[in-house]
C-alpha positions as CSV (number, residue, x, y, z in Angstrom):
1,X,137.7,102.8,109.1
2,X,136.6,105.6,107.4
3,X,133.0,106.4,106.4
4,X,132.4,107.9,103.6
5,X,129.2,110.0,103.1
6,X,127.7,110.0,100.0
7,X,126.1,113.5,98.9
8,X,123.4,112.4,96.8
9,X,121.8,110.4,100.0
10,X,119.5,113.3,101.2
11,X,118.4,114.2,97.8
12,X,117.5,111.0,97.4
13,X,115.0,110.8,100.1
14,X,112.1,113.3,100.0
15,X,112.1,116.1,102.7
16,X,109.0,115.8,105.0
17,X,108.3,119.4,104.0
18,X,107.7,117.8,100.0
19,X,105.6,114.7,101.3
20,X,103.3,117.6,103.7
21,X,103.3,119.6,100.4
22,X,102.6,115.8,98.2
23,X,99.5,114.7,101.1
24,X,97.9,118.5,100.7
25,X,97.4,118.5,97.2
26,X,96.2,114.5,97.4
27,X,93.6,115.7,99.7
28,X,92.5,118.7,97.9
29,X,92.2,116.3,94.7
30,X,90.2,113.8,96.9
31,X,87.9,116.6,98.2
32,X,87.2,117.8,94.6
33,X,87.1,114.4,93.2
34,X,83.8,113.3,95.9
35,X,82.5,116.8,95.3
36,X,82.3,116.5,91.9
37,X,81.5,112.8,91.2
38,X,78.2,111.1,92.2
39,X,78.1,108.4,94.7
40,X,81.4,109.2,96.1
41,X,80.6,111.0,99.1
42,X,83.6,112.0,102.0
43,X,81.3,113.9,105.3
44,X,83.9,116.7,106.8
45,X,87.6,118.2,106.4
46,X,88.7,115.2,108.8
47,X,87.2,112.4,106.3
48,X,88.9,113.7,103.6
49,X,92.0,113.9,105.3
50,X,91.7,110.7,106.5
51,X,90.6,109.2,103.4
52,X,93.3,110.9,101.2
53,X,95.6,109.1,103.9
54,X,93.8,105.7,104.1
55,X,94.1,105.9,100.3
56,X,97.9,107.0,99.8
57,X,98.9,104.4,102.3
58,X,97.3,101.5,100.4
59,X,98.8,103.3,97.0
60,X,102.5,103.5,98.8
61,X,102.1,99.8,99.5
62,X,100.7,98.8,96.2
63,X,104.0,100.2,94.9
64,X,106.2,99.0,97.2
65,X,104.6,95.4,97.4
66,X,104.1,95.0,93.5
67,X,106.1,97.7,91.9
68,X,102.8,98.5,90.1
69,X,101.8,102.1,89.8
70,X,98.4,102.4,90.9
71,X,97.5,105.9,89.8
72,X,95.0,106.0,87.5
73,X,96.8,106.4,84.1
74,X,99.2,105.0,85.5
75,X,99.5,101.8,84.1
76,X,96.9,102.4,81.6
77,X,93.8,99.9,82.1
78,X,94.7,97.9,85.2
79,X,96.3,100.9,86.3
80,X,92.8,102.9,86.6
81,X,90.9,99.4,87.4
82,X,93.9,99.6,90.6
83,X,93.0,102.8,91.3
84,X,89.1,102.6,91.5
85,X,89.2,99.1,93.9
86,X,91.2,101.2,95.9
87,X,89.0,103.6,96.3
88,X,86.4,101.6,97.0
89,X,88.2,99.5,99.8
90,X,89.0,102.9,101.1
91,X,85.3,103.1,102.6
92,X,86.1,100.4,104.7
93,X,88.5,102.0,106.7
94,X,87.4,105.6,106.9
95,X,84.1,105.8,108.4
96,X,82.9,109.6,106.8
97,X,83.2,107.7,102.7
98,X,80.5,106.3,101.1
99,X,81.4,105.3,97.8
100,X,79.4,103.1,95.2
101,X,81.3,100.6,92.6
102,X,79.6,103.3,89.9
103,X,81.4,106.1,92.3
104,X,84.9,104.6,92.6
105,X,85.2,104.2,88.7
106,X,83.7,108.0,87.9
107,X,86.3,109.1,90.7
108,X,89.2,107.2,89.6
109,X,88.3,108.6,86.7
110,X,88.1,112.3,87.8
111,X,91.2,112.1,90.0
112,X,93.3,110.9,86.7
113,X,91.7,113.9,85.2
114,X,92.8,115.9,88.1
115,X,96.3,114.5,88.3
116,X,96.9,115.5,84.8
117,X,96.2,118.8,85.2
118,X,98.1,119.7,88.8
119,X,102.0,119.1,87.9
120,X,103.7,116.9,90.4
121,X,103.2,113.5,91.6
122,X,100.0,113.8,94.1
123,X,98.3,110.4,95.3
């Protein structure tokens, strides 16, 4: 009864050290992305945090639950219409975001923008 390891298994997985790296950059994006668009507001370092983890949680699930990439370009259309409910909902759960409908749109919009331009996969 021999077990045989399989090498590929750990670089399979993402180190914790990558995802650290992964939630960073999301909430640097998020920060920018309610500094620059209007009516998306996020009060404090800790409400961004909290809301770039409020809205990576609900992104990991989308993914995991309907094996639908909710980035916004993504999937194209439903892709960025995915992305901007989720930002909206997101105000639900982190107290320090105020977001409009208006807001969620022009900041899925702005993150997409963002996401192009940073290399590597961030919310």
């Amino acid at each position: 009864m021999s077990e045989e390891r399989n090498p590929n298994r750990t670089q399979d997985a993402p180190s914790w050290g990558r995802l650290i790296l992964r939630f960073i950059i999301s909430a640097i994006v998020v920060g920018i992305a309610a500094f620059i668009t209007p009516g998306f507001q996020i009060d404090g370092l800790w409400g961004v945090l909290l809301a770039a983890l409020a809205i990576s949680i609900v992104n990991y699930i989308i993914e995991r639950v309907f094996n639908f990439d909710a980035s916004p370009f993504g999937r194209g259309i439903a892709g960025f219409i995915v992305a901007a409910i989720v930002i909206y909902l997101s105000q639900f759960v982190v107290a320090a975001m105020q977001v409009s409908i208006w807001g969620a749109i022009i900041g899925a919009l702005v993150i997409g923008i963002i996401d192009m331009v940073i290399p590597g996969e961030t919310i």
